[in-house]
C-alpha positions as CSV (number, residue, x, y, z in Angstrom):
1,X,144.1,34.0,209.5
2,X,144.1,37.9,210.0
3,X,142.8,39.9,213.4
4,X,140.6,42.7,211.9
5,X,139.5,45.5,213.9
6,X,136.2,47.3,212.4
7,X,135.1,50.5,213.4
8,X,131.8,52.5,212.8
9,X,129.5,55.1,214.0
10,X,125.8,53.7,215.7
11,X,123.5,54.1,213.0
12,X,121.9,51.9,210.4
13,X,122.9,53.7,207.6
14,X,126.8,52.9,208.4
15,X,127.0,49.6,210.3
16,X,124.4,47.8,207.8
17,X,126.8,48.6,204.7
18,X,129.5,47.0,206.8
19,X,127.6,43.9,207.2
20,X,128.1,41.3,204.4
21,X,132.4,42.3,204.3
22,X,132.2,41.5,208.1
23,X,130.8,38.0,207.2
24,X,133.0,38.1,204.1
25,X,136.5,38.0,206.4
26,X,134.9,35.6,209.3
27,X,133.8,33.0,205.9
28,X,137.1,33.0,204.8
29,X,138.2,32.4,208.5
30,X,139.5,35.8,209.7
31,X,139.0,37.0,213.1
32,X,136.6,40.3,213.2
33,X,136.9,42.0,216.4
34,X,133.7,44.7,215.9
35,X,133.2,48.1,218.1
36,X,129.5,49.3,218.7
37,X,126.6,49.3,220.6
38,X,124.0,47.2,221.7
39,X,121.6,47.9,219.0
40,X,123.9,46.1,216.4
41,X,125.1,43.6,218.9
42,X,122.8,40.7,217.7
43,X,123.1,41.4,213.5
44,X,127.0,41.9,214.3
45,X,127.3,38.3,216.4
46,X,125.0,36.8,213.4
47,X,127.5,37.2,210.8
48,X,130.2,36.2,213.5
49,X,131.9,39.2,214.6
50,X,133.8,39.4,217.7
51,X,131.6,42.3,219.4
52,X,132.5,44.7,222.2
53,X,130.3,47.6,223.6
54,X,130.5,51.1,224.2
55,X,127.9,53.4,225.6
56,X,125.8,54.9,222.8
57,X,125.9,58.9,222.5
58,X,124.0,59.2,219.4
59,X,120.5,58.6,221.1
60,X,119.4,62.3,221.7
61,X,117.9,64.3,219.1
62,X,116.5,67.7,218.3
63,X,119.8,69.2,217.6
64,X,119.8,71.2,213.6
65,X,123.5,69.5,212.6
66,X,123.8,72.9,210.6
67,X,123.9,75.4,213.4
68,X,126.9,76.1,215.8
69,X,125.0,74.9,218.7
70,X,124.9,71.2,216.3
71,X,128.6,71.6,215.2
72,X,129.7,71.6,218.9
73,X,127.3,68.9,219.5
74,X,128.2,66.6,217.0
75,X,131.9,67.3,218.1
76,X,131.1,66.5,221.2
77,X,129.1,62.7,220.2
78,X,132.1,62.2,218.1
79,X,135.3,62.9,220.5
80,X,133.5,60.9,223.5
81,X,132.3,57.7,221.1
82,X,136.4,58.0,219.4
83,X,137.5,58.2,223.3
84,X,135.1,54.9,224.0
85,X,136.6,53.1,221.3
86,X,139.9,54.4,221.9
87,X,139.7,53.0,225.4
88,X,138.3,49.5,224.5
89,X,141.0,49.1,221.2
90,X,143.9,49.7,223.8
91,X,142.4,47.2,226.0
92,X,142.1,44.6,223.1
93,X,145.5,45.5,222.2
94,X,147.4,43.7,225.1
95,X,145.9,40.8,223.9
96,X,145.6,40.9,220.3
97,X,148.0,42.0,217.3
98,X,145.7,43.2,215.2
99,X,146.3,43.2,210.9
100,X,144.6,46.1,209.9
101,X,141.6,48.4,210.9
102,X,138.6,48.4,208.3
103,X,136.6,51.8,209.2
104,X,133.5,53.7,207.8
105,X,134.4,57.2,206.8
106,X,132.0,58.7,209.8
107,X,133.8,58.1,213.2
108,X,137.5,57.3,214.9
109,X,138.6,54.9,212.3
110,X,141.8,57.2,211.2
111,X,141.9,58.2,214.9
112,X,142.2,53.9,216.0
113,X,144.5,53.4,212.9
114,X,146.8,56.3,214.4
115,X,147.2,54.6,217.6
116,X,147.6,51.4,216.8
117,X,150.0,52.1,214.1
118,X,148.5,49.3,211.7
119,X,147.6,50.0,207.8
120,X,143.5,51.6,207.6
121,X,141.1,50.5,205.0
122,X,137.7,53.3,205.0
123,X,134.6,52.6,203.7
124,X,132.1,54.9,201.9
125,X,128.5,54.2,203.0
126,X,127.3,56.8,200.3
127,X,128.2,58.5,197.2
128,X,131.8,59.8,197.4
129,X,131.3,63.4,197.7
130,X,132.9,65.7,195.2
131,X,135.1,68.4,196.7
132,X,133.1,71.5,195.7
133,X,130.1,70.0,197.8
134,X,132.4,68.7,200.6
135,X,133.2,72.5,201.0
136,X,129.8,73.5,201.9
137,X,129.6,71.0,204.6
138,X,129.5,72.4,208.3
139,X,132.4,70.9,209.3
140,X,134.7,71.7,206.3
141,X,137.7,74.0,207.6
142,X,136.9,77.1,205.2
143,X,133.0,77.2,207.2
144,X,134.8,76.8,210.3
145,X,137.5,78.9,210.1
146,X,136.2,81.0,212.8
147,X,134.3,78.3,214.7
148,X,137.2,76.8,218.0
149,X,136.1,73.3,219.9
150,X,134.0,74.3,223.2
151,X,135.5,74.1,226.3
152,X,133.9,70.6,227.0
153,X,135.0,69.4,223.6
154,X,138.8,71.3,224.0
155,X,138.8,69.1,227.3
156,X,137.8,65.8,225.8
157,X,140.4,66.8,222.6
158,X,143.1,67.3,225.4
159,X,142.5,63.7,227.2
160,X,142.6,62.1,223.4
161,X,146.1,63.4,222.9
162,X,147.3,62.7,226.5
163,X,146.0,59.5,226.7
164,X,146.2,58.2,223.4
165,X,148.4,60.3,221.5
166,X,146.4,61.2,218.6
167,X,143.9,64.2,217.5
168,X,141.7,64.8,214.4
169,X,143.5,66.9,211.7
170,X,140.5,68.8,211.6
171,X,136.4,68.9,212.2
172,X,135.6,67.3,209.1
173,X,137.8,63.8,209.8
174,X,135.3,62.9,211.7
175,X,132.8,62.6,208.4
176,X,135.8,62.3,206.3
177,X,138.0,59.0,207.2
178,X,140.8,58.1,204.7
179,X,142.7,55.2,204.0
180,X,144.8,53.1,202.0
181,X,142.2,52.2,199.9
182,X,138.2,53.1,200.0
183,X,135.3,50.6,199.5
184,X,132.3,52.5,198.0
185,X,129.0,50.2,198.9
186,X,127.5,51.7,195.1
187,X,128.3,50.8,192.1
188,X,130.2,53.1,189.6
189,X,127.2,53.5,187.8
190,X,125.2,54.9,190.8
191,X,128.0,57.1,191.5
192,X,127.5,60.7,190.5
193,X,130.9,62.1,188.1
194,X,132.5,59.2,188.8
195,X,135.4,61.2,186.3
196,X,136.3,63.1,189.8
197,X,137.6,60.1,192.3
198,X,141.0,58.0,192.1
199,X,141.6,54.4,191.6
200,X,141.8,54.3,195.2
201,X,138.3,54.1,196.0
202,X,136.8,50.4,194.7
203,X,133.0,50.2,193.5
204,X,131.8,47.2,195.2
205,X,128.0,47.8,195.7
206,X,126.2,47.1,198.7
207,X,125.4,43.1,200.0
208,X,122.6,42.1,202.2
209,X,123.2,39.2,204.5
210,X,120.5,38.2,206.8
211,X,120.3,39.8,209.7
212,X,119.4,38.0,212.8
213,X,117.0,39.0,215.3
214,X,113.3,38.5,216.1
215,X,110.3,41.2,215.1
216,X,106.3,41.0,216.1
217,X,105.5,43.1,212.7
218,X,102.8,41.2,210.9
219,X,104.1,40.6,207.3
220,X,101.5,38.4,206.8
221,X,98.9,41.5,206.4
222,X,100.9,42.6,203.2
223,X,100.5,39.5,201.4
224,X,98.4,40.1,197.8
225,X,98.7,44.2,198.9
226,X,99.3,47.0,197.2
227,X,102.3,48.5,199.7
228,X,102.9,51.8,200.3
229,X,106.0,51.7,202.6
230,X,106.8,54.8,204.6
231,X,110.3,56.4,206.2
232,X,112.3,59.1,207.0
233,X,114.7,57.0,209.0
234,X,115.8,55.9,212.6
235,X,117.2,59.0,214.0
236,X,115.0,62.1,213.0
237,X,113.0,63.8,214.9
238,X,110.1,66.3,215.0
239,X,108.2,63.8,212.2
240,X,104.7,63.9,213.4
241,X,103.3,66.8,212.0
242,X,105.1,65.0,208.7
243,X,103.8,62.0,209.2
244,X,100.1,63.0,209.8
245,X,100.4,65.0,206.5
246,X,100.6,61.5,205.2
247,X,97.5,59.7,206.7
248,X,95.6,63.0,205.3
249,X,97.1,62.3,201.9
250,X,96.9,58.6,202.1
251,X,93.6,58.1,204.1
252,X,92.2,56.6,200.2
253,X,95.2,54.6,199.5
254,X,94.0,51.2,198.0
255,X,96.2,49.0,200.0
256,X,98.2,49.0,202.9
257,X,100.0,51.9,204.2
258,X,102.9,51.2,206.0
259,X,105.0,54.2,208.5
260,X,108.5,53.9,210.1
261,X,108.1,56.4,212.4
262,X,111.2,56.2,214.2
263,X,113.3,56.5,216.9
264,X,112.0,60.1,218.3
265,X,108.4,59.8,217.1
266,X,106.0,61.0,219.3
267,X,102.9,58.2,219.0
268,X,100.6,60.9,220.7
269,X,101.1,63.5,218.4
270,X,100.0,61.5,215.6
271,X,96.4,61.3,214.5
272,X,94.4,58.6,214.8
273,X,94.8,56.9,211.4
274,X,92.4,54.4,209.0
275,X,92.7,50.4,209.3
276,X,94.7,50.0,206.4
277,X,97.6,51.5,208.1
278,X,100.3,50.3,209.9
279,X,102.4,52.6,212.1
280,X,105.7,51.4,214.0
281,X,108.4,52.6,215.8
282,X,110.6,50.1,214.4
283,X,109.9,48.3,210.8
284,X,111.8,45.2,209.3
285,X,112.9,47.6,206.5
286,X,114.4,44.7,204.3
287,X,111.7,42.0,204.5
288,X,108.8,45.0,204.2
289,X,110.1,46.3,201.3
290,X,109.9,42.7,199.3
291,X,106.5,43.4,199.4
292,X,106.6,47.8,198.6
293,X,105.4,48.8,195.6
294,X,106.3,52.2,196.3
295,X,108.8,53.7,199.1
296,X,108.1,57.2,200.5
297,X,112.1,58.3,202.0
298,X,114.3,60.1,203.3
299,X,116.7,58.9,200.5
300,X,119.8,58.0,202.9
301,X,121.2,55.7,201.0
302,X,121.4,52.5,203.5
303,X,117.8,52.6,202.6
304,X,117.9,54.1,199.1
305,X,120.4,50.9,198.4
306,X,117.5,48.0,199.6
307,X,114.9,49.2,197.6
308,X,117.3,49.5,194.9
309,X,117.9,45.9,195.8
310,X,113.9,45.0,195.7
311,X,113.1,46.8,193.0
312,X,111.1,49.4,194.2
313,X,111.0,52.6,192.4
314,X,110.8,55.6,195.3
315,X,109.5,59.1,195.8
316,X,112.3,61.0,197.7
317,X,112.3,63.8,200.6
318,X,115.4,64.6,201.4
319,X,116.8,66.7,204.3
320,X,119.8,67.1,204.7
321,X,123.6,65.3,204.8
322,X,123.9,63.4,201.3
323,X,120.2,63.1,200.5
324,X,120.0,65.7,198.7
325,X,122.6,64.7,196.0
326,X,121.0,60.5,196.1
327,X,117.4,62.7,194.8
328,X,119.2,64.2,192.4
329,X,120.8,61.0,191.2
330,X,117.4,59.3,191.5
331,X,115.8,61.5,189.4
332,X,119.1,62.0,186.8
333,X,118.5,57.8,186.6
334,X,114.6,58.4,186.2
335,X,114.3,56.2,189.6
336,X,113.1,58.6,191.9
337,X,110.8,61.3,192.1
338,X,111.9,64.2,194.4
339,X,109.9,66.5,196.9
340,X,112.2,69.1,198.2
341,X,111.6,70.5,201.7
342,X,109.9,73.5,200.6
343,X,107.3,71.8,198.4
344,X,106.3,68.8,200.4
345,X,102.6,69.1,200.9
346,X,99.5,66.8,200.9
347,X,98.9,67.0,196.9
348,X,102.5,66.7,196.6
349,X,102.8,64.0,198.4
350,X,100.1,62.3,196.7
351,X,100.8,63.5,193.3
352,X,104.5,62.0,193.6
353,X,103.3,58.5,194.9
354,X,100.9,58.0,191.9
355,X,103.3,59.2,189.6
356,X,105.6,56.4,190.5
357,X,102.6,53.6,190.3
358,X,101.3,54.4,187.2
359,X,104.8,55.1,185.2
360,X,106.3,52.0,184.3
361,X,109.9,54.4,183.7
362,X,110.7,54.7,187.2
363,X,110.5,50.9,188.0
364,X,112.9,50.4,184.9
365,X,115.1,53.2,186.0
366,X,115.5,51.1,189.6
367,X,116.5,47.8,187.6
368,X,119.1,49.8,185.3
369,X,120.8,50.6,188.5
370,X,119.8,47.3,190.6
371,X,122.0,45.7,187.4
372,X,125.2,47.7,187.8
373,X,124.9,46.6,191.6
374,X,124.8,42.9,190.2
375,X,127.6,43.4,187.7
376,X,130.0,44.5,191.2
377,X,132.5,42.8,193.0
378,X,130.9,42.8,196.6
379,X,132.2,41.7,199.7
380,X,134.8,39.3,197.5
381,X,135.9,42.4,195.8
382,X,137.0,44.1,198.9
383,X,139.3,41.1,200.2
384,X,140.5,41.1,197.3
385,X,141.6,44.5,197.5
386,X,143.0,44.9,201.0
387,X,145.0,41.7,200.6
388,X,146.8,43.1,197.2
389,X,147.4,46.3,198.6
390,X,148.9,44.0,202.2
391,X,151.0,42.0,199.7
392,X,152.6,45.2,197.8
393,X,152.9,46.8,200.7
394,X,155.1,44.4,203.0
C-alpha cells in the first residue's frame, strides 16, 4: 500500500484526465492524498481520494494569456496556488511518508516533488507538444528573455525559496512539468508526429469514471432529439456576443440546441433565444453528449476526448493554448471541421454544423480514433508503469 500525493491545476480540462488513475491506485488499495479546490472536492472523494483544499486563484477572467500584462498574471495564479500547495504538502508531510508525487504538467508538481525529495510521475492532459511549437509559447525562455517576474511575483518567488527551498527553473515549468516517466491521456494514434517524443512518455488514452454529484439539467428533454451541443469551455470569457451569433445561426435548428455558456457568461447580454434551446451556466458535459449528434467547441481536449468517447463527430473553434493543433489533428483525422478565429461567422457557423450532419466521414473519422483509445492501456497501464520504473529504480 503506497501514499500517493497528486497534484493539479483547478480546471476541468486537467483534474478530469486525472480521474480514472486516481480511482485506479485507491482500487488497488493505495492511499491518494489529492490537492485542489472545492469544485473538484465531491468527483475527487467519489473515486476515493484523500482531498485537501486550497483557495482557488483561477476564478477571475478577462486577462489575454498572450500579453505581458497575462504573463505576469498567470505567474502570479501559478506561484500563489504552488505556495498553497506547498504549504498544505509540508503539513501532510509530518504525518505521512509519502511514495511518490503523480502531477499534471500545468502547476507545482516538479516544484512539490523538489521539496519532498520523492521520485515525480507528470501527466499530459493534451497532445505532447513538439518543441518548435513549445517555442512560440509566451512563457518559453527565448519570448521571455527580456520579460523579469513583477515585483509582487519576485516577492512571492523569494518566500517559495525561503520557505520551501525550491524555485521554477524557468516561466514555462509551470506549463511544462517533467518526470520520471509521462502519462499522455491520448492514444498514439491521436498524437500528432508521434516520431518526435521518447519512450518516456506512455500512450494510455483518457478513462471516464463516473463522476458523482447532483445536476437539475433536464436530460429528459433530449430524448428522440436531434442535439446540437454547444461549448467553448468553463473559464472563457467575453462569449456572449459569440454565443448570440449562435441563436442567430441556429434559431431553425430541427432539434434541441443546447449552450454551455460558462463560468463568466453574462446571462443579460445574451438574446432572448427560441424554445428549443437550452442555455446553462453549467452543463453535465458527459451525460449531454450521449445524446449530441453534433458538438460546436472550443476543441480543449478534456472535451475533445468525451465526444471522442461518444462518438460525436465536432466542428471546432479554437482559441488559443493547444486548440489550435487538436483542429488541426481533427481535421488531419477527417473528425473535425475547423472555424478559425478570423472566419467564424453566422454562415460559417451553420455551414460547418451541416457539414458534419450530413457527411457520414466525419462520424467514421471519430470512431477510427475512439478505437485507438480502446486498443490503450488506461489507468492499468499507468500502474503498471510507475511501479516498473519504482522497482528498477530502488
Amino acid at each position: 500500500m503506497a501514499d500517493i500525493l497528486m497534484i493539479n491545476v483547478p480546471a476541468e480540462g486537467h483534474v478530469n484526465p486525472s480521474l480514472g488513475v486516481a480511482k485506479a491506485f485507491v482500487d488497488r488499495g493505495d492511499n491518494v492524498h489529492y490537492i485542489t479546490t472545492e469544485k473538484y472536492k465531491a468527483r475527487l472523494e467519489g473515486v476515493g481520494a484523500h482531498v485537501y483544499l486550497h483557495e482557488d486563484h483561477l476564478l477571475i477572467g478577462g486577462v489575454d494569456p498572450a500579453s505581458e500584462e497575462g504573463i505576469h498574471f498567470f505567474m502570479n495564479v501559478m506561484l500563489k496556488t504552488s505556495l498553497d500547495i506547498l504549504s498544505i504538502t509540508k503539513q501532510l508531510a509530518e504525518e505521512i511518508s509519502f511514495d511518490f508525487v503523480y502531477y499534471d504538467s500545468f502547476g507545482a508538481g516538479e516544484l512539490v516533488r523538489d521539496y519532498l525529495e520523492v521520485p515525480g510521475f507528470s501527466s499530459s492532459a493534451s497532445f505532447l507538444i513538439p518543441e518548435d511549437y513549445r517555442k512560440r509559447l509566451p512563457l518559453h525562455p527565448e519570448n521571455t528573455g527580456t520579460l523579469e517576474y513583477s515585483e509582487k511575483n519576485r516577492q512571492l518567488l523569494e518566500t517559495m525559496k525561503q520557505e520551501y527551498g525550491v524555485a521554477p527553473s524557468s516561466m514555462l515549468q509551470f506549463m511544462n512539468n517533467q518526470g520520471g516517466r509521462t502519462m499522455v491521456y491520448t492514444s498514439a494514434y491521436f498524437q500528432p508526429r508521434l516520431e518526435e517524443f521518447g519512450e518516456e512518455n506512455h500512450f494510455i488514452g483518457p478513462s471516464f469514471p463516473e463522476r458523482k454529484g447532483a445536476h437539475d439539467f433536464p436530460l429528459h428533454e433530449l430524448k428522440d432529439e436531434k442535439v446540437l451541443y454547444i461549448s467553448m469551455g468553463t473559464v472563457l470569457d467575453q462569449v456572449e456576443e459569440f454565443f448570440n451569433q449562435c441563436i442567430d445561426a441556429f434559431a431553425d435548428f430541427n432539434g434541441k440546441v443546447v449552450i454551455a455558456a460558462g463560468t463568466f457568461a453574462d446571462f443579460n447580454k445574451i438574446k432572448s433565444a427560441p424554445e428549443n434551446f437550452i442555455i446553462r451556466s453549467y452543463v453535465p458535459q458527459l451525460e449531454v453528449l450521449e445524446y449530441t449528434h453534433v458538438f460546436l467547441t472550443h476543441g480543449g481536449m478534456n472535451s475533445v476526448n468525451e465526444a471522442i468517447d461518444r462518438e460525436v463527430p465536432m466542428v471546432v473553434l479554437p482559441r488559443d493554448k493547444d486548440q489550435p493543433m487538436v483542429a488541426a489533428r481533427l481535421e488531419e483525422l477527417h473528425a473535425g471541421y475547423p472555424i478559425f478565429p478570423n472566419d467564424v461567422s453566422k454562415e460559417a457557423l451553420h455551414r460547418g454544423v451541416d457539414q458534419v450532419v450530413n457527411d457520414e466521414a466525419y462520424l467514421e473519422g471519430i470512431r477510427k480514433i475512439k478505437e485507438s483509445f480502446d486498443h490503450c492501456g488506461g489507468p492499468q497501464e499507468a500502474l503498471a508503469v510507475i511501479d516498473r520504473y519504482l522497482k528498477k529504480s530502488s
